[in-house]
C-alpha positions in Angstrom: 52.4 18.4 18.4 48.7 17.5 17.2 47.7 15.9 14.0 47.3 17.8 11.1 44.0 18.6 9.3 42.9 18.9 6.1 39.6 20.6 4.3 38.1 17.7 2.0 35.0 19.1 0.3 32.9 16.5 -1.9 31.3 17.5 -4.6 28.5 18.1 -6.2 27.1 16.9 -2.8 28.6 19.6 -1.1 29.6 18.4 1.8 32.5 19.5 3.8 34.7 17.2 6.1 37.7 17.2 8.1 40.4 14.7 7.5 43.4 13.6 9.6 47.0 13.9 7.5 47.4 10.5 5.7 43.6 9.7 5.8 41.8 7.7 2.4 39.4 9.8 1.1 36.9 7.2 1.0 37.1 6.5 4.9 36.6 10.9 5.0 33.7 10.2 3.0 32.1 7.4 4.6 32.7 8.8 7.6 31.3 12.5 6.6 28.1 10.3 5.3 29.2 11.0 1.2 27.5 9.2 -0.6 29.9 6.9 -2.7 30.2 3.1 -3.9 32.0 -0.1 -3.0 31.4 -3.2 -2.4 35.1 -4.0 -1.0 35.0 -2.3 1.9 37.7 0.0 0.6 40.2 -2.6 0.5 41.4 -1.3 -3.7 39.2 -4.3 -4.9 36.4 -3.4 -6.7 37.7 -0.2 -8.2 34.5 1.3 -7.8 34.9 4.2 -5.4 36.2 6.8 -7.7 37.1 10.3 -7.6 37.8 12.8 -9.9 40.6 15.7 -8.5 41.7 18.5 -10.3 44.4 21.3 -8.3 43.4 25.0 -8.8 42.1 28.0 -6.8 38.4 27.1 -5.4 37.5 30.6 -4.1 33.8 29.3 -4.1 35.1 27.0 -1.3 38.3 29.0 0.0 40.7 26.8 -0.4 43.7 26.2 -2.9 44.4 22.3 -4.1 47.7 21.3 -5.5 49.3 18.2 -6.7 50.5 17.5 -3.8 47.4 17.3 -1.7 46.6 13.7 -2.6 49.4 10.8 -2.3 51.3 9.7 -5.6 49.0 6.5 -7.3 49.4 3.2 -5.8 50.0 -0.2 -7.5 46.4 -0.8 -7.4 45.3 2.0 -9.4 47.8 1.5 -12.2 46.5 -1.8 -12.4 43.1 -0.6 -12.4 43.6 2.0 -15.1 45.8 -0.5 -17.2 42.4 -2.7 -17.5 40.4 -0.2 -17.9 38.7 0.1 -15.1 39.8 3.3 -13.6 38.9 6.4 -16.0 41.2 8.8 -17.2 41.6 11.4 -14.9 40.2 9.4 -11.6 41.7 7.9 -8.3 40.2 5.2 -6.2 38.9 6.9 -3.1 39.8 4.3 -1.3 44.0 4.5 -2.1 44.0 8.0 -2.3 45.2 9.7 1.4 44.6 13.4 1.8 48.1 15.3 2.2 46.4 18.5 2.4 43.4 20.6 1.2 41.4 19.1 -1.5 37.8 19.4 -3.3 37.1 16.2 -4.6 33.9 15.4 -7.1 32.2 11.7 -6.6 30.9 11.1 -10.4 27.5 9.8 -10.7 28.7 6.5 -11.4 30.9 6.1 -8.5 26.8 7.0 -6.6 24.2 5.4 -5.3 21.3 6.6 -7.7 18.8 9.2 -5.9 16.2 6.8 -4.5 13.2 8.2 -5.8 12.0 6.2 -8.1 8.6 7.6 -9.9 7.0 6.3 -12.8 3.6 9.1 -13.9 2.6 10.6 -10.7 3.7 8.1 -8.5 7.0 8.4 -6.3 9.0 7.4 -2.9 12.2 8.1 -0.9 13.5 4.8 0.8 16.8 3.6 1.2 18.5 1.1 -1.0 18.7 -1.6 0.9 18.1 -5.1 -0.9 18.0 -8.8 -0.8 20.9 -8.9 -2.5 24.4 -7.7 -2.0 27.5 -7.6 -3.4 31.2 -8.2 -1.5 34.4 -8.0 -3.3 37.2 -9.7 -0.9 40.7 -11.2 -1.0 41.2 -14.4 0.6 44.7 -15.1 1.9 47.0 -17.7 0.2 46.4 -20.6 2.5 49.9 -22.1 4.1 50.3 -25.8 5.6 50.3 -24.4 9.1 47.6 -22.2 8.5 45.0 -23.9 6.3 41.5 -23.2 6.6 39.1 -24.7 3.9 38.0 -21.6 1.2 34.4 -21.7 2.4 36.1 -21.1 5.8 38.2 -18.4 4.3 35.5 -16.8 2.6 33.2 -16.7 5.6 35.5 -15.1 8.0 36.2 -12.1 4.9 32.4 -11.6 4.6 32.4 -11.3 8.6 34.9 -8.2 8.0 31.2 -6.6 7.0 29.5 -7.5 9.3 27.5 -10.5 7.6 27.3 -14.3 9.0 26.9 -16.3 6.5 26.3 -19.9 4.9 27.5 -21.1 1.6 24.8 -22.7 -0.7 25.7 -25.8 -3.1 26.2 -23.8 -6.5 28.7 -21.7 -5.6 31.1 -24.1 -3.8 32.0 -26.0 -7.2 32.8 -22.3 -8.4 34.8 -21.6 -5.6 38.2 -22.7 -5.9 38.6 -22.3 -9.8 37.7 -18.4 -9.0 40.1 -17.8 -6.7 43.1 -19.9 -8.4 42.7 -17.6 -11.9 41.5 -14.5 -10.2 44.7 -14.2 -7.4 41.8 -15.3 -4.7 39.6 -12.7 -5.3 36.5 -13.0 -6.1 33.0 -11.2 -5.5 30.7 -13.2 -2.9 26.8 -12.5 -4.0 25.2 -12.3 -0.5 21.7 -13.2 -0.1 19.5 -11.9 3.1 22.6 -11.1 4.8 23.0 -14.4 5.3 23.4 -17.4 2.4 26.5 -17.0 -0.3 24.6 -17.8 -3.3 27.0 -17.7 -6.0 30.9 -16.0 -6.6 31.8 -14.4 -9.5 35.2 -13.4 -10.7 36.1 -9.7 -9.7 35.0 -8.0 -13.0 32.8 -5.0 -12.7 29.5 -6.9 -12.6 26.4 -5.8 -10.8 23.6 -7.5 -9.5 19.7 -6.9 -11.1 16.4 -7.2 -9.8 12.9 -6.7 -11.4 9.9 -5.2 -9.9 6.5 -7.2 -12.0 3.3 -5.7 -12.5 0.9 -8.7 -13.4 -2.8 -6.7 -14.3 -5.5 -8.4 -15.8 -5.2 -6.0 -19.0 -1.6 -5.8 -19.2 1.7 -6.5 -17.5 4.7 -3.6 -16.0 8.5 -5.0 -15.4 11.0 -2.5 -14.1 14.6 -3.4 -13.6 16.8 -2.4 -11.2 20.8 -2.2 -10.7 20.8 -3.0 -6.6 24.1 -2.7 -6.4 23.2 1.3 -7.2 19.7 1.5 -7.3 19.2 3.0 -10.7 16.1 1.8 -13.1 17.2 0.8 -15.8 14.7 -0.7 -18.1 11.0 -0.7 -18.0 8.6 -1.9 -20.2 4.8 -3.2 -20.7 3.1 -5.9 -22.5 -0.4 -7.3 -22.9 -1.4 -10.2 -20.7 -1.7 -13.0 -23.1 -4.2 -14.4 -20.7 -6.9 -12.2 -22.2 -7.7 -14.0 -25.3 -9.4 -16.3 -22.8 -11.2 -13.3 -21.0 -12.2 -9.9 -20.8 -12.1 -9.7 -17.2 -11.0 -12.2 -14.3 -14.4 -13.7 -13.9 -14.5 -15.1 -17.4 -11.0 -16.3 -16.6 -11.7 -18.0 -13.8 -14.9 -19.6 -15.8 -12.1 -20.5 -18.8 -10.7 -23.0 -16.2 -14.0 -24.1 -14.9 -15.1 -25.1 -18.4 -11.7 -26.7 -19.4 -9.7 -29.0 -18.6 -5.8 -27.6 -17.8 -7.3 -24.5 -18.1 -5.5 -23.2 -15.2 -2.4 -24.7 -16.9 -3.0 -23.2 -20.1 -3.0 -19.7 -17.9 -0.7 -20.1 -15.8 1.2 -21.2 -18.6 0.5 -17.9 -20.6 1.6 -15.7 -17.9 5.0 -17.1 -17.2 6.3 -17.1 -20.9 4.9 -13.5 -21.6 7.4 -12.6 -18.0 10.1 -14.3 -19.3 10.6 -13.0 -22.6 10.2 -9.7 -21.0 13.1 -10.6 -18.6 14.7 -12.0 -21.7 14.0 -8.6 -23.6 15.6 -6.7 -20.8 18.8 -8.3 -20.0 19.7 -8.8 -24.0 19.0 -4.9 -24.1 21.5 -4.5 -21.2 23.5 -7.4 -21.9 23.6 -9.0 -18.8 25.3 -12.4 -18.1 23.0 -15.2 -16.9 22.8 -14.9 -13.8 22.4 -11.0 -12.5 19.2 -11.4 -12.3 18.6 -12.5 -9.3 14.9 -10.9 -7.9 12.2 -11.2 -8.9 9.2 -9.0 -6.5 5.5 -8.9 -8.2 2.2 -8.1 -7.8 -1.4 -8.7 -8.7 -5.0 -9.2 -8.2 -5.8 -12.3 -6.3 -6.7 -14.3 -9.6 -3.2 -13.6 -11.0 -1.4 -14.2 -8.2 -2.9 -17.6 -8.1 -2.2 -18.1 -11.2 1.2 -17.1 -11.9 2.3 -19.3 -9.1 0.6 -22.1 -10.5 -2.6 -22.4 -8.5 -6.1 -23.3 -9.4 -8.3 -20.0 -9.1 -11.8 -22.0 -8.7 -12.5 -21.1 -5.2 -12.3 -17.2 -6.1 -14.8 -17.7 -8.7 -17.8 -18.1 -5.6 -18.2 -17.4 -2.8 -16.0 -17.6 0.3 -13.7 -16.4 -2.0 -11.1 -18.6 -0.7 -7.6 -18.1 -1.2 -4.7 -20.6 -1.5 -2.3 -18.5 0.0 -2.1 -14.6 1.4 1.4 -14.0 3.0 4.2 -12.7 2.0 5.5 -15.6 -0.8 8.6 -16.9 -1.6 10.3 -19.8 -3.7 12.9 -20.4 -6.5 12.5 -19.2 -9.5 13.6 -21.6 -11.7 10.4 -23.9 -10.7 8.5 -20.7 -12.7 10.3 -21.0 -16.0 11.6 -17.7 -15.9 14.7 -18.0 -18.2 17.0 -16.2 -15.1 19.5 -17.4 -12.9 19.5 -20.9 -10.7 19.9 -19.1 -7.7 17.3 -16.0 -8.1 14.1 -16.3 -6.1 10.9 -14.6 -6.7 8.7 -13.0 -3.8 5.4 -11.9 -4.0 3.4 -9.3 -1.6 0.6 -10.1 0.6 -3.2 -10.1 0.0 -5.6 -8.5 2.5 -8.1 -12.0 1.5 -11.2 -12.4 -1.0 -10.5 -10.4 -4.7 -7.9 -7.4 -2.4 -4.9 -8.7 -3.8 -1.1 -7.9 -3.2 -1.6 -5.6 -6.3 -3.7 -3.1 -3.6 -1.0 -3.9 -0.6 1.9 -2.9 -3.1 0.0 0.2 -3.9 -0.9 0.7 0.0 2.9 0.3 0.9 3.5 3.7 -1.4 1.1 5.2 0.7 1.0 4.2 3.5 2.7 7.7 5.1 0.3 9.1 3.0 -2.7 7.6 4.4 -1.5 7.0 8.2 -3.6 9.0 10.8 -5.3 10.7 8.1 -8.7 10.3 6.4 -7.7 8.7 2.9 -9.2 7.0 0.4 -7.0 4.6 -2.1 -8.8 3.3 -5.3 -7.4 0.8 -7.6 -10.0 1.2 -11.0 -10.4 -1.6 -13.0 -12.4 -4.8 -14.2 -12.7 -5.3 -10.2 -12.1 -2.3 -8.0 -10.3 -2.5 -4.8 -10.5 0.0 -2.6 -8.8 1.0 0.4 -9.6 3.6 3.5 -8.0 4.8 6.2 -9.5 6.6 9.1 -9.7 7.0 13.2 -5.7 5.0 13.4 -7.7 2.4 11.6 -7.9 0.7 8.0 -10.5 -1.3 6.0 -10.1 -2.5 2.4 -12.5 -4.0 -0.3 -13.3 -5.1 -3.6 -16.1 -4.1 -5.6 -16.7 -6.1 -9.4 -17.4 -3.3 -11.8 -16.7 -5.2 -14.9 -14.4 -3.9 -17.9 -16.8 -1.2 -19.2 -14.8 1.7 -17.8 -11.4 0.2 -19.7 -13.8 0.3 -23.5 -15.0 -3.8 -23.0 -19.1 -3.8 -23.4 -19.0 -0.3 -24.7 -20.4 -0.8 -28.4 -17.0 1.6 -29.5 -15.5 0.8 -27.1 -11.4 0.6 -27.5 -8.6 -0.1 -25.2 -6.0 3.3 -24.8 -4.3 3.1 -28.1 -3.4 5.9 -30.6 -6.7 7.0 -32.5 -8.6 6.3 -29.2 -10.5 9.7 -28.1 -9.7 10.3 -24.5 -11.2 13.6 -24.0 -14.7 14.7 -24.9 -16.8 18.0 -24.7 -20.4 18.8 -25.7 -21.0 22.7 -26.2 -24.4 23.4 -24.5 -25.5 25.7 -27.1 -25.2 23.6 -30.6 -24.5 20.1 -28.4 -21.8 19.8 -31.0 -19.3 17.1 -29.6 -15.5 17.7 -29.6 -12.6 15.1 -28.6 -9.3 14.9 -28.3 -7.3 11.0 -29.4 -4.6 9.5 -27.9 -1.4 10.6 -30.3 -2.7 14.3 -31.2 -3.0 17.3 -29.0 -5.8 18.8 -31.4 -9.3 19.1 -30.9 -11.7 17.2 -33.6 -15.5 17.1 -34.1 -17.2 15.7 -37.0 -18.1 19.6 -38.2 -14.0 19.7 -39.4 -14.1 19.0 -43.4 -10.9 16.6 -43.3 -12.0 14.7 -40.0 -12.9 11.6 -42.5 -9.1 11.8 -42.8 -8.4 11.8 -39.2 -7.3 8.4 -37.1 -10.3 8.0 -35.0 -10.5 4.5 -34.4 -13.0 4.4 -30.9 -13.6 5.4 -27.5 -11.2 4.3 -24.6 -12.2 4.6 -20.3 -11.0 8.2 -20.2 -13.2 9.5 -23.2 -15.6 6.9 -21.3 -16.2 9.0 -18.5 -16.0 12.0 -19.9 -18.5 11.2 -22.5 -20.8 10.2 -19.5 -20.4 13.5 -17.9 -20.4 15.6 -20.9 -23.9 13.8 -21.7 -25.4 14.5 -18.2 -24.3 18.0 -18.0 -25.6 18.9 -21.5 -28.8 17.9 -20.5 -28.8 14.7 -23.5 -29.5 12.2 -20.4 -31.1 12.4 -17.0 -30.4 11.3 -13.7 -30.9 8.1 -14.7 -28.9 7.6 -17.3 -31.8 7.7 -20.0 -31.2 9.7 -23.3 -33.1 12.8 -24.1 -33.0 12.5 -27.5 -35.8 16.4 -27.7 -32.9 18.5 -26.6 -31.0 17.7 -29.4 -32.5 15.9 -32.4 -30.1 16.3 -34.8 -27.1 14.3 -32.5 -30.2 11.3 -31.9 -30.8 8.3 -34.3 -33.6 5.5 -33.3 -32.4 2.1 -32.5 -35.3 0.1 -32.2 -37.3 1.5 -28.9 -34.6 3.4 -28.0 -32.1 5.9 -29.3 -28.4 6.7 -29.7 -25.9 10.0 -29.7 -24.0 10.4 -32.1 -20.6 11.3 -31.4 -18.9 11.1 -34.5 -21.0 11.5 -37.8 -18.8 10.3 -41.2 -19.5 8.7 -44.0 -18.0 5.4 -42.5 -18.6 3.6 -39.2 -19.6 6.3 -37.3 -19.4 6.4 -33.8 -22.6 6.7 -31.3 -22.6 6.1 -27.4 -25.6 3.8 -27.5 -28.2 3.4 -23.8 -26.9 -0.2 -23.6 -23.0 1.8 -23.2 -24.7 3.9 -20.6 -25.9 1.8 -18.9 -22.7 -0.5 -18.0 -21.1 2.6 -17.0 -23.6 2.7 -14.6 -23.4 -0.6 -13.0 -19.8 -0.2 -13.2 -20.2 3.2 -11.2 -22.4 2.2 -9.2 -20.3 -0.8 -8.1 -17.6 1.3 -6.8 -19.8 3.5 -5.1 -21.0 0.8 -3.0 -18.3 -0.5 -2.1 -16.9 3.5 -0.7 -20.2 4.1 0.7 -19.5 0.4 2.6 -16.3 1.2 3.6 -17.3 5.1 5.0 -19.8 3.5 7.2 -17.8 0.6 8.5 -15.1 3.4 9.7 -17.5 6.0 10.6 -15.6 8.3 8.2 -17.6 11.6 7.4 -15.1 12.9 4.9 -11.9 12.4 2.8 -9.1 14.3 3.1 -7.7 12.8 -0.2 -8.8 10.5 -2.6 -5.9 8.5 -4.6 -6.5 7.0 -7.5 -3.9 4.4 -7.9 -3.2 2.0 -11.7 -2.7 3.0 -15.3 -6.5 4.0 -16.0 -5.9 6.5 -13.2 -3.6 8.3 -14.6 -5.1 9.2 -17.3 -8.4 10.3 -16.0 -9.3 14.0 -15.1 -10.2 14.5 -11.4 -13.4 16.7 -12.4 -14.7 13.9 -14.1 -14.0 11.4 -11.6 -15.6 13.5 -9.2 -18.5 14.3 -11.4 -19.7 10.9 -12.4 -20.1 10.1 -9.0 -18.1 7.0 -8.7 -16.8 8.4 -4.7 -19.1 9.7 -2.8 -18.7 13.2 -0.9 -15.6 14.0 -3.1 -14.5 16.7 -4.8 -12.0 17.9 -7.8 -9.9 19.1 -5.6 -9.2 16.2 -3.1 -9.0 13.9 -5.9 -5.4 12.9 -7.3 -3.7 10.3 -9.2 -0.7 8.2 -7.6 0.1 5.7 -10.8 1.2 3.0 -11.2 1.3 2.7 -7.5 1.2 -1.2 -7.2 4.4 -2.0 -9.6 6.0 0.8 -7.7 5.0 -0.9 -4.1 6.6 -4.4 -5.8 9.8 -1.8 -6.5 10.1 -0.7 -2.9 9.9 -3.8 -1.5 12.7 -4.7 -3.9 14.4 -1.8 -3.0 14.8 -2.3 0.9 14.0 -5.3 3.0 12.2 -2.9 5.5 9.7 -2.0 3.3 9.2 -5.6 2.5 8.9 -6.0 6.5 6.9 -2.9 6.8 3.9 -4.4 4.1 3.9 -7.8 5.8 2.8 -6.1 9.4 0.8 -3.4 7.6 -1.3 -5.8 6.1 -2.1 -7.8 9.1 -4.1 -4.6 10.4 -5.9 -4.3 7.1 -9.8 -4.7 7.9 -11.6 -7.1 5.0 -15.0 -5.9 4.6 -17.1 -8.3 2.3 -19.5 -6.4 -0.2 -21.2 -9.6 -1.1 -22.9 -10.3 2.1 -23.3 -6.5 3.6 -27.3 -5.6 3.4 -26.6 -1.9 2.6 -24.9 -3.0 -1.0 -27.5 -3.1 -3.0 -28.9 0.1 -1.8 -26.1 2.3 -2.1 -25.7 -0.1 -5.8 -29.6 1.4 -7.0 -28.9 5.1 -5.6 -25.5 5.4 -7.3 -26.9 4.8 -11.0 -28.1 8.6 -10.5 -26.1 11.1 -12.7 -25.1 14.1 -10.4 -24.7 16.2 -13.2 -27.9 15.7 -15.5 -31.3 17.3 -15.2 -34.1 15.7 -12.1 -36.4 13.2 -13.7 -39.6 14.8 -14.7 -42.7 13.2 -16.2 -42.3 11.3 -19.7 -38.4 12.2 -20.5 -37.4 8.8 -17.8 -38.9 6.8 -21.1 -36.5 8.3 -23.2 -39.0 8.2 -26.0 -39.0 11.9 -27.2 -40.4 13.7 -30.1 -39.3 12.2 -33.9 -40.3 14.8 -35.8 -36.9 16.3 -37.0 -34.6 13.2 -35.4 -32.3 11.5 -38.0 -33.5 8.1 -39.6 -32.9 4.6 -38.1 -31.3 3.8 -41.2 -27.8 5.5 -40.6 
C-alpha cells in the first residue's frame, strides 16, 4: 500500500504542496519554499514558526479541512501558549503533522518581511542574508560517560545548521549560567557563519542592525530586525560637524587651523550616531546588546573622520587617503553606546573625494547601470559622479560648493518649512510665483495676506528653478547677467549692478542678487565638467539614464535639472531620481553578505578620473556658465546695466 497524501495550501502566499501522512507542516513548507521563520531548525524551540488553521469548506481551493487534519497539540505548544508565546488560535508549524487536507495561513509575523526596502524613489530586491544570525538549540544533559565541555556541546548543535564555528571570550562566562536556568537551551548569536559571539536565554529576542548615512549636511540611520528583515526605525539629524563648516573643505581647513581639530570632529560625529542609536533602541526597547551592526557610508572626509582619522591629505592635492577598502573593527573603540560584541563596517571608496557614500549608491545600481549607458550623480557640496558605458566604468568628483543646498545664496535657506521650493515667472507680467516647503498653495507677492504667509527663504530646489525660470523669462542672458529693461518694475540697483526681486513685502524682502547667480554658476559648471570629463574618457555619445542619487535629488524636478545645464546631452525624460541611494547601498550590504562581496569587487573595476589635473577641465568649466534657456548675448545687455528710467530705487 503507498503513503498517503495530503493537499497543504499556505496562505496568503498561495502556494500549494503535497505532504506525506504524519509530515510537520513546517518541513511541507520549507520544503515547498514557504516562506516562514525559525531559528531552531524546527526542533519546537523558538516558537516562532506559527500557523494559524481554521476547519471549513475552502471551495476557492477545493478542499474541505476538519479538526482532524492536523495532530492534537503537543507538550511544547501548551508550554508555549502558557507563556505567552504562542497566540490564541495558532500552532507551531514545526509540531503540527498534517493528517489530512489542510489550508494553512503563515501570519506576517511568523515571515520574513518582503525585501524591498525603499526609502523616496529608491528601492531593491535582495535576499536577507546577514552578518548576523540567530540559532535556538538544546544541548543534551551531559552524563559522566558522556561528557563533552558545553562549548563542545554547543558547537556540534550549531553544526546541525550547517555552521562551523568558534566561541569568542564574552559568551563563554555566559554559557553555563544559561543553560543551568534555561533547561540547556539557549539561543547562540552566530557571527559570519563562523564566531559565537554571545548566548542569550531563549526568550523571543531578535537581533538589530543599522544602516548609517554620514552626509556633510545631515546624517540617515535605518534599523533593521535581521532576524526578519523589517525596517523598523528611521530617522535624520543634522551633522553637528557643520558649525565648523559649510562644506568639507572648510572642514578640513578647521583641522588645519586647530589643534585637535580632527578630534573635536571626529568627536562630534560619533556622539550625534550614538544618541541616534540610543534614540532608536529606547523607542523599540531593545536590550543592550541587539544591536549588533553597524554598516555606513560617506564622502571620503567623513569617512576619515568618523573613524578617527586626520583628513589633511584630502585637503590638497594627491588627495591621499588613509584607507579605501572594505573596513571593519569593533565598535566599542567608536563610543557608540551598543553592544561589546557589535562591529561596524564601512563600504569602499573608489580614491581622491569618491567616497563609499557613491559605492553604496553604485551597489543599488549597479543592475541598473551594468552594460548600459548610465550616468549616476550624487549633488551636493562636492559632486561625485559616476558612468558606465562600453562593459566599462569611470567615476569622479567635481567641487561645486554648497550654493545649490542655499549656502552663498544671499536668501539662501536649507529645505525647511517656509523654504520656497518651486518657482515660476509668467512671461507676460514677469510676476513670480512659488510654492514653500509645508503648503501645496501657490504664493506671489501680488496676494493681499502674503505678509501673513511663512516665507522664510529660498532652498536648492527653488534654487534651480529660480535660475531657470530667470533665463527663460528672458531677466538674464546666457551668461548669467540680469536684464533688468525687460522688467523694471521686478529690478532694484545695488551699486553697479542690480537685483530681482522675488518677493516684495514690507519686511525683508527677498531678491536673487548677480552675486547668487553667479555661484550657481560655478557650481553648474563644476558638474558639467566633470560629465563632460567622464563622457570623453569612455567615449560615451549618450545616456540612456541619468540618476540622480541623495536627498537634494529627490526633491528636484527633472526639467529643471535638465534645463540648467548641469549634464550635458540630457533630457527631461532620461533624467530620474533614485534617493537616498547611498544609505540604502549601506542597507543592502547590511542586508546580505553577497552584496557586501558584490561592492568590494565592483569597486575594484571602478575607473578614478582626476578632474584636477585633466587639461579639458577648465574649458568645459568656462562653456558650462552658459544658460541654455536664456536669450544669445547681444551688444550692451552682457553689462547688465540697462535703462533706469522707471526701475525701483536703491533704497528698498
Amino acid at each position: 500500500m503507498g503513503t498517503t497524501e495530503h493537499k497543504v495550501i499556505f496562505t496568503p502566499s498561495g502556494i500549494r504542496a503535497t505532504a506525506q501522512d504524519g509530515q510537520s507542516v513546517y518541513d511541507v513548507a520549507l520544503a515547498a519554499g514557504v516562506d516562514i521563520l525559525s531559528i531552531c531548525g524546527g526542533k519546537g524551540l523558538c516558537r516562532r514558526c506559527q500557523i494559524e488553521f481554521e476547519p471549513g469548506d475552502y471551495s476557492k481551493f477545493g478542499v474541505k479541512v476538519e479538526e482532524g487534519h492536523l495532530s492534537p497539540w503537543t507538550d511544547s505548544e501548551e508550554k508555549a501558549a502558557k507563556r505567552g508565546d504562542l497566540k490564541p488560535g495558532r500552532r507551531l508549524a514545526c509540531r503540527a503533522q498534517v493528517l489530512g487536507d489542510v489550508v494553512v495561513e503563515v501570519p506576517g509575523d511568523a515571515r520574513h518581511q518582503v525585501s524591498s526596502i525603499s526609502k523616496d524613489s529608491t528601492g531593491f530586491d535582495t535576499e536577507l542574508n546577514p552578518a548576523i544570525k540567530l540559532f535556538m538549540v538544546k544541548l543534551p544533559v551531559p552524563e559522566l560517560d558522556d561528557n563533552p565541555s558545553d562549548t563542545e556541546a554547543l558547537i556540534a548543535a550549531l553544526r546541525e545548521f550547517g555552521v562551523e564555528t568558534q566561541i569568542e571570550h564574552r559568551p563563554l562566562a555566559k554559557l553555563q549560567p544559561i543553560l543551568a536556568q534555561n533547561e540547556r537551551e539557549l539561543i547562540a548569536v552566530v557571527r559570519d557563519n563562523k564566531w559565537i559571539i554571545d548566548v542569550w536565554p531563549p526568550a523571543p529576542f531578535d537581533a538589530y542592525g543599522a544602516a548609517i548615512d554620514i552626509g556633510s549636511t545631515s546624517v540617515a540611520l535605518y534599523l533593521y530586525d535581521l532576524t526578519n528583515g523589517a525596517l523598523v526605525h528611521q530617522a535624520s539629524a543634522m551633522n553637528p560637524q557643520i558649525r565648523y563648516g559649510e562644506d568639507l573643505m572648510s572642514r578640513v581647513s578647521y583641522v588645519m587651523m586647530n589643534k585637535g581639530g580632527e578630534e573635536r570632529l571626529t568627536e562630534e560625529i560619533r556622539k550625534q550616531i550614538a544618541a541616534m542609536l540610543e534614540t532608536a533602541r529606547a523607542k523599540l526597547e531593545l536590550g543592550p546588546n541587539q544591536i549588533l551592526e553597524v554598516v555606513l557610508v560617506g564622502n571620503p572626509i567623513m569617512h576619515h573622520l568618523f573613524l578617527g582619522l586626520n583628513p589633511v591629505e584630502l585637503g590638497q592635492a594627491p588627495f591621499t587617503l588613509a584607507v579605501k577598502d572594505w573596513f571593519e573593527a569593533p565598535a566599542w573603540r567608536f563610543d557608540l553606546g551598543i553592544s561589546e560584541t557589535a562591529r561596524i563596517s564601512m563600504l569602499p571608496l573608489v580614491g581622491g573625494h569618491v567616497g563609499a557614500d557613491t559605492t553604496g549608491a553604485y551597489l543599488t545600481q549597479l543592475d541598473v547601470m551594468t552594460g548600459r549607458s548610465v550616468l549616476l550623480v550624487d549633488i551636493g557640496t562636492n559632486a561625485e559622479i559616476v558612468l558606465s558605458h562600453g562593459g566599462r566604468v569611470a567615476a569622479c568628483s567635481s567641487p561645486t560648493g554648497p550654493a545649490f543646498e542655499g549656502a552663498e545664496i544671499s536668501a539662501g535657506v536649507r529645505a525647511t518649512p517656509g523654504a520656497i521650493e518651486r518657482v515660476r515667472i509668467d512671461r507676460e507680467t514677469f510676476q513670480p510665483s512659488f510654492k514653500v516647503i509645508g503648503s501645496d498653495e501657490w504664493l506671489s507677492d501680488a496676494d493681499p495676506d502674503i505678509a501673513e504667509k511663512r516665507v522664510v527663504g529660498i532652498c536648492g530646489s527653488g534654487i534651480f528653478e529660480v535660475m531657470v525660470e530667470l533665463a527663460s523669462a528672458g531677466l538674464i542672458n546666457e551668461g548669467g547677467l540680469f536684464q533688468p529693461e525687460a522688467a523694471p518694475h521686478r529690478f532694484v540697483q545695488e551699486g553697479q549692478g542690480w537685483k530681482y526681486l522675488l518677493l516684495d513685502r514690507p519686511e525683508n524682502p527677498l531678491y536673487v542678487k548677480q552675486t547668487d547667480v553667479r555661484a550657481v554658476q560655478l557650481a553648474k559648471a563644476a558638474l558639467a565638467a566633470g560629465v563632460n570629463l567622464l563622457v570623453d574618457f569612455l567615449e560615451c555619445p549618450g545616456f540612456d539614464e541619468v540618476l540622480l542619487a541623495g536627498a537634494f535629488g529627490t526633491h528636484l524636478d527633472s526639467k529643471y535639472v535638465a534645463d540648467i545645464g548641469i549634464i550635458p546631452f540630457a533630457s527631461a525624460g532620461q533624467i530620474r531620481s533614485v534617493g537616498n541611494a547611498a544609505g540604502m547601498g549601506a542597507a543592502m550590504a547590511l542586508y546580505n553578505q553577497a552584496e557586501k562581496a558584490r561592492i568590494i569587487e565592483a569597486v575594484k573595476h571602478i575607473i578614478k578620473v582626476e578632474t584636477a589635473t585633466e587639461p579639458k577641465f577648465q574649458d568645459y568649466f568656462v562653456a558650462a556658465m552658459k544658460f541654455p534657456t536664456a536669450p544669445k548675448q547681444e551688444g550692451d545687455a552682457t553689462t547688465g546695466r540697462g535703462r533706469r528710467s522707471g526701475m525701483r530705487s536703491r533704497g528698498r
